[in-house]
N, C-alpha and C positions, 0 to 999 in steps of 0.2 A: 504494500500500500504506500501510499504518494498523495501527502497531503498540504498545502498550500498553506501556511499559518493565520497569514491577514484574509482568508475565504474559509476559516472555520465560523461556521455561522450558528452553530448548536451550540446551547446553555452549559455552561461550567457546572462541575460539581462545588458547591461551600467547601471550602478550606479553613477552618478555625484552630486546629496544631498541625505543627510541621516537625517530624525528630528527624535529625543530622546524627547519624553512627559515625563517628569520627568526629575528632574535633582539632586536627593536623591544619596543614598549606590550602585545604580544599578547603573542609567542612567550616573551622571558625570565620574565616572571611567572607566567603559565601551567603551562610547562615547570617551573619552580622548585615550585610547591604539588604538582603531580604529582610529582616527583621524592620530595618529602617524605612523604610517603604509600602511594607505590608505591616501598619500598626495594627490591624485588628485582626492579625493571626498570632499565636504564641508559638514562637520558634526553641525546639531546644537539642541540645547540642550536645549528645552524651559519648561518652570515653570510658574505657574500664581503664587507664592510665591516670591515677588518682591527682599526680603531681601535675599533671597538664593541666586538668581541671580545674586543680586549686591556681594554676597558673593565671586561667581566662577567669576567674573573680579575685583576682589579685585587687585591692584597691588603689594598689601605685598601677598605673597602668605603662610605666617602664618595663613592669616583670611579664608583660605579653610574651607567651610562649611562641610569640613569631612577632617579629618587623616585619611591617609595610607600611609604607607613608601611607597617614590619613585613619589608618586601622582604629587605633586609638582613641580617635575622639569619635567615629563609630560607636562602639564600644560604648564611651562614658553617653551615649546619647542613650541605647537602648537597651543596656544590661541590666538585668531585675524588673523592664517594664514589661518586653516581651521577648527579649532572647537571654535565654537560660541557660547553663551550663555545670550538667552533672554527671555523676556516673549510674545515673538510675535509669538503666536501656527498659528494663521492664514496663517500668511506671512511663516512660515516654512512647513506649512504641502503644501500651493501650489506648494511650490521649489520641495516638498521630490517626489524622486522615490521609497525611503524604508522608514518606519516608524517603530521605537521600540515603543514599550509602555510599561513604565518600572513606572509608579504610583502606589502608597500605595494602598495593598489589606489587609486594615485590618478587625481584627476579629468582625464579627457583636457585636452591642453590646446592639439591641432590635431588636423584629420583630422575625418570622421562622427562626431558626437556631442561636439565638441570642445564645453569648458566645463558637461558634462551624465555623458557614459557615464564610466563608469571606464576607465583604461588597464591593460588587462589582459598585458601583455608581461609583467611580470616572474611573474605566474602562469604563463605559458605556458611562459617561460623554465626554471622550478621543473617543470612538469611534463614538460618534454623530457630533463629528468637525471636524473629517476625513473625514467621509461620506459628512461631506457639505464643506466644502471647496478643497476637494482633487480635481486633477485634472490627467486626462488620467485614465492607467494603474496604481496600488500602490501595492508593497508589505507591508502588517502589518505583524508586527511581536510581539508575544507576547514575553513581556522580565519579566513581574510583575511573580510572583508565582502564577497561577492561580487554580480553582478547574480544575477537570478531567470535560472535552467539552464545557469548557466557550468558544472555538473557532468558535462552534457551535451557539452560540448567537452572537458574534463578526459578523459572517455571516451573519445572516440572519436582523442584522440592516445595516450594509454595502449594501446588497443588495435590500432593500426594500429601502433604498433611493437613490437608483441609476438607478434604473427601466428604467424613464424616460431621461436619459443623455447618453454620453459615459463613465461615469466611472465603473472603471472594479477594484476589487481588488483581491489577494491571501494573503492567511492568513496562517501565520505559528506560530510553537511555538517554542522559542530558550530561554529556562529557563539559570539563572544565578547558578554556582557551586561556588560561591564565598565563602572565607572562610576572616572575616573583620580580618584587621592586618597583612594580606600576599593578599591581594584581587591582588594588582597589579601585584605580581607577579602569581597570579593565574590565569592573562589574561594574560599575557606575556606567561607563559607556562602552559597552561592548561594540567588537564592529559584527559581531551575529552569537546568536543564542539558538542552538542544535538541539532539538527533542527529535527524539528517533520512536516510534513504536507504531502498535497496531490498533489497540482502542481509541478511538477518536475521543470520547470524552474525556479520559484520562490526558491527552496529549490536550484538548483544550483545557482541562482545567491548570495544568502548567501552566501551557500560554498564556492564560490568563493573568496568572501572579505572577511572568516577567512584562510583562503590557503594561504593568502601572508606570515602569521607569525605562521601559524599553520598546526604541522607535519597532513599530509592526511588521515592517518592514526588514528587520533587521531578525528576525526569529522565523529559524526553517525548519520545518519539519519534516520528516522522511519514514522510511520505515526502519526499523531497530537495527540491522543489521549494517545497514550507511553508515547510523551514527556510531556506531562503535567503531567504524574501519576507518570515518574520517579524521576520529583523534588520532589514530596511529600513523596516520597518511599525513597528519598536518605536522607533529612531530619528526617525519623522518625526512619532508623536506625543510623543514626549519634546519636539521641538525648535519643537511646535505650540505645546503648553502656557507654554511660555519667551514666543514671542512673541506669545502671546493677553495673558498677565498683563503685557507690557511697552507693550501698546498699550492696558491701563488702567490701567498706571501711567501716559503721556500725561495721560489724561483727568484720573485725578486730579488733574496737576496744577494742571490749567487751572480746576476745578471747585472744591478746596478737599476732596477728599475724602481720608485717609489711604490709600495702598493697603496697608500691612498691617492697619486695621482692617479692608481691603473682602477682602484676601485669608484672614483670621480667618472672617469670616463664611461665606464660600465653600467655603473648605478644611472645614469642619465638614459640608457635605453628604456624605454616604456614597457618593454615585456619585461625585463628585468628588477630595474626597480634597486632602489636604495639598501633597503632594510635588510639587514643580517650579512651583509657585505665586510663587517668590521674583524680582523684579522686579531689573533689572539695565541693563548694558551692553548685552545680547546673549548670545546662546552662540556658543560656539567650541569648541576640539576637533578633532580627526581626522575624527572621521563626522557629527555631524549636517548640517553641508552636504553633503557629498558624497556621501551616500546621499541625500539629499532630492532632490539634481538626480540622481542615479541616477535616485529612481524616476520624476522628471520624465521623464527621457530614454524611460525603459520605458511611459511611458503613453502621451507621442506615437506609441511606435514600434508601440504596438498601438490606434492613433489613439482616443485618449480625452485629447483637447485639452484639457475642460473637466478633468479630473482633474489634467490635469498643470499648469494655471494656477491651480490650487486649492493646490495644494505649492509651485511656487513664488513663491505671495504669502508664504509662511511666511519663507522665505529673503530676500525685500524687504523685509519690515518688520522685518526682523533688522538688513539692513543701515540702516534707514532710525533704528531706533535708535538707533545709532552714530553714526551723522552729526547726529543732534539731539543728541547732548551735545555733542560738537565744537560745533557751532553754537551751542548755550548757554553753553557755558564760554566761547568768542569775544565773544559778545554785554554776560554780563556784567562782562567788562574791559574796558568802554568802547567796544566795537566792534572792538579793534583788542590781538593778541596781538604783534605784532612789538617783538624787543627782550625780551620778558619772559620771567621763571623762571618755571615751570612745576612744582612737582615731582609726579610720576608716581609712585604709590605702588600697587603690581602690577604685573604684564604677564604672567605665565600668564593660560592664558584659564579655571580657576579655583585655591582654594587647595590643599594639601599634594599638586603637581604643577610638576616643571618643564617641563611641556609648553607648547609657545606656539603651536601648530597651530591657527591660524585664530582666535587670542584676541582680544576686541572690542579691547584693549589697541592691535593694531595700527595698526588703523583709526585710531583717534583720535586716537595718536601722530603718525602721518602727515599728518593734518589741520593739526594743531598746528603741525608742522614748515613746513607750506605756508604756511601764515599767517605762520612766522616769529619763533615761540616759540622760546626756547632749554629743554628740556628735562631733568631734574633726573630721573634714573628710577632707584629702589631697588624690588628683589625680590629675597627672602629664598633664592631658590633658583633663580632664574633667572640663567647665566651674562651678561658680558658680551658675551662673543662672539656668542651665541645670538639677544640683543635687537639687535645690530648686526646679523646677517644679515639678520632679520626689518624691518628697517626700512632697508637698506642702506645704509647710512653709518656711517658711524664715531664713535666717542665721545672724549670725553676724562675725565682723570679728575678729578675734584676731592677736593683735599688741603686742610689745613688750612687753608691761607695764603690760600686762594678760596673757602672753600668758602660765606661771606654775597656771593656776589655781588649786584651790584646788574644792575636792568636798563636803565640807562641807560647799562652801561658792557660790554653783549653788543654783539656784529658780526654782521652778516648771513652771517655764513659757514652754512652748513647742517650741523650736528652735536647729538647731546644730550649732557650727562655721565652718566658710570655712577658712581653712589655706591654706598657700602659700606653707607652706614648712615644710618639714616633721617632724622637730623638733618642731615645734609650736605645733602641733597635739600632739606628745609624750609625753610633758611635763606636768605634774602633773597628766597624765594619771591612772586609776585603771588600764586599759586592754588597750591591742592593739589587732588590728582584721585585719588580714591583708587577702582582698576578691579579688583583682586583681592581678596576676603573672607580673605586670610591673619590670621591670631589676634595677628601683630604688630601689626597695625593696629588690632582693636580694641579696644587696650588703650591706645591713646594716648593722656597727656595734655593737656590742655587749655593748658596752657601751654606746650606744643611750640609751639602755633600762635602765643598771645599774645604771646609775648616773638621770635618768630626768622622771623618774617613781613614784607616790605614791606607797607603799609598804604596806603590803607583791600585789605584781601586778601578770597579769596575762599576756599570748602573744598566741594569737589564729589563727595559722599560717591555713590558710583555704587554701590556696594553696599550699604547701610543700615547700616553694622557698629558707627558711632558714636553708637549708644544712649544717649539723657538727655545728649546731649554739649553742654556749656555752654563760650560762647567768648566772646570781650569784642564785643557785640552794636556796640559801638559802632565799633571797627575793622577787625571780621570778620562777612563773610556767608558765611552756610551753610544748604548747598543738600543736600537728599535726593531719590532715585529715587521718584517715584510720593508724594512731600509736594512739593516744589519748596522 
């Protein structure tokens, strides 16, 4: 079925509660723009992760369990009026008329399909306490990134345990287009709102409660299958164009060509187009890998071999990215990083987000650490704890009384420090590495480096941020993505 959004002409079902299963990158921000807009529905937003919970009723609304600009004063608008946040799935799912389910589908990581399918358990888990606690009529809605017809299993456990009752449910797909660091403003004004299914009421009454704040126009509807295969499609050329333009930033370097003059050039074609043109470390994120081996996994499984080694050369030369700067920053400190500061300036995997889910940052950290670097890492909004899990060691901190170390007077012991502040990082530094495009960084100046650098140093600008940046040519070299 194939249904027009702005030509559904039949009556909405009443929407009076809405329960969000997850309360992650999806479910809290989501749930929050909804809530604000739809005052006379009670949105709530449950989690069996206790500390998250207590996280989103924090009443400092700094300790949000996720940055995004704007989030926040969402939030102080409509938390305790009509968007709620608990760990009571039972008591929410009897209230709800509509149900998202917006839980982690991560990458298997044993069993068929390991390192490729998603692991679907804690979907399944979500849709086993629908099925037994829901009551009446329910719309589920997938909100997770799911494979192409997990809708189809959603169904057929909803309806096997309802045989005997009067529960009745429709099942839709409404995938997230979020891009993290503008997410809020990308539900505020979406450029399209995706409902995938086969009940036409059911898909009207969605439509309905994104129509209060979103152009009619801008809301398509399809049938369930589309929408689940368009998140993976829209993901894996996002994460195409990332590593198209990072494998001529390479070339440039080698060649002498600028890649923002080549990307200027480019970006100005009409079929082509500007956006995601920007040469880098790599992508990172939540889903561009793990929908790409998704769909990897889904092309073997419906034997199109060549398709699915066509996707994941996108994800090899992502990671092959990674390992060439590693490798270049190695190379020019003499060969040989052991013993020396480093300071690491980012580790989200981009700016105004503290997400570090699959950030190139990791990689190369690790690298570093192999080799024998001692590590100097500030991010503006990335905790410490967070970067120590993600690279599993432990840190130290550096106070004033250390904070020029020298590097002939580190140990091999294997740890980074976590700095506060940018110039702790810097000082006594061989190299800077700068891996996240945060607005602290491109403001920095020049004399950060010259005066509080060990020399002759090096500044491995990974994301191009330090524009017309002049540094004392004669004891600092400085390196850009796609100029060398």
């Amino acid at each position: 079925m194939h249904v027009v959004g702005n030509k559904l002409n039949i009556k909405s079902t009443v929407v009076k509660n809405i329960c969000c299963i997850g309360a992650g990158y999806v479910g809290g921000p989501t749930m929050a723009v909804i809530a604000k807009h739809c005052p006379e529905i009670q949105v709530n937003v449950v989690d069996l992760n206790k500390n998250r919970i207590n996280s989103w009723n924090d009443i400092n609304l700094n300790n949000l369990p996720i940055f995004e600009p704007g989030l926040d004063l969402i939030i102080k608008e409509v938390r305790g009026k009509n968007l709620h946040f608990s760990t009571d799935v039972k008591d929410s799912v009897i209230q709800a008329d509509l149900i998202f389910i917006a839980v982690n589908t991560p990458t298997k990581s044993k069993g068929i399909g390991a390192g490729q399918a998603s692991d679907l358990r804690w979907i399944e888990g979500c849709v086993r306490e629908i099925s037994e606690y829901a009551q009446g009529h329910t719309i589920v809605v997938e909100k997770s990134t799911l494979p192409v017809r997990t809708a189809e299993v959603i169904e057929k456990i909803l309806n096997t345990k309802s045989k005997n009752d009067d529960k009745t449910f429709s099942i839709l797909s409404n995938p997230e287009f979020l891009s993290e660091g503008t997410a809020i403003d990308d539900l505020e004004n979406p450029n399209r709102v995706l409902i995938g299914g086969e009940d036409e009421l059911a898909i009207k009454t969605l439509y309905d409660i994104y129509a209060k704040w979103v152009n009619k126009e801008k809301i398509i509807c399809t049938n369930i299958w589309s929408s689940e295969l368009s998140k993976l499609t829209a993901n894996a050329f996002l994460a195409q164009r990332i590593s198209s333009i990072n494998a001529i930033s390479a070339l440039c370097e080698k060649t002498g060509a600028d890649i923002n003059e080549v990307t200027n050039a480019v970006g100005k074609d009409e079929r082509i187009g500007e956006k995601f043109l920007k040469s880098g470390p790599g992508f990172g994120g939540s889903c561009f890998k793990k929908d790409i081996l998704n769909l990897v996994y889904l092309c073997n499984y419906f034997n199109l071999p060549e398709v699915a080694d066509y996707w994941m050369n996108i994800i090899n030369l992502n990671h092959w990215q990674q390992k060439r700067i590693s490798k270049l920053i190695i190379e020019k400190l003499f060969g040989t990083v052991t013993g020396k500061k480093i300071a690491i300036l980012g580790f989200s995997f981009k700016a105004n987000t503290n997400d570090t889910r699959e950030s190139p940052a990791i990689q190369i950290c690790k690298d570093l650490l192999d080799e024998g670097a001692k590590l100097a890492i500030h991010d503006p909004r990335v905790s410490q704890k967070n970067i120590e899990f993600e690279l599993g060691i432990k840190s130290k901190n550096i106070d004033e009384s250390d904070s020029r170390i020298k590097g002939d007077s580190l140990t091999q012991e294997i740890y980074f420090y976590w700095c506060e502040n940018i110039k702790d990082s810097v000082n006594g530094a061989d190299a800077v590495v700068i891996l996240t495009e945060w607005n602290e960084y491109k403001n920095l100046k020049p004399n950060l480096f010259n005066t509080n650098m060990r020399k002759p140093a090096w500044i491995f600008d990974c994301r191009d941020v330090l524009n017309n940046f002049q540094v004392d040519k004669n004891t600092i070299n400085y390196w850009r993505v796609g100029k060398g």
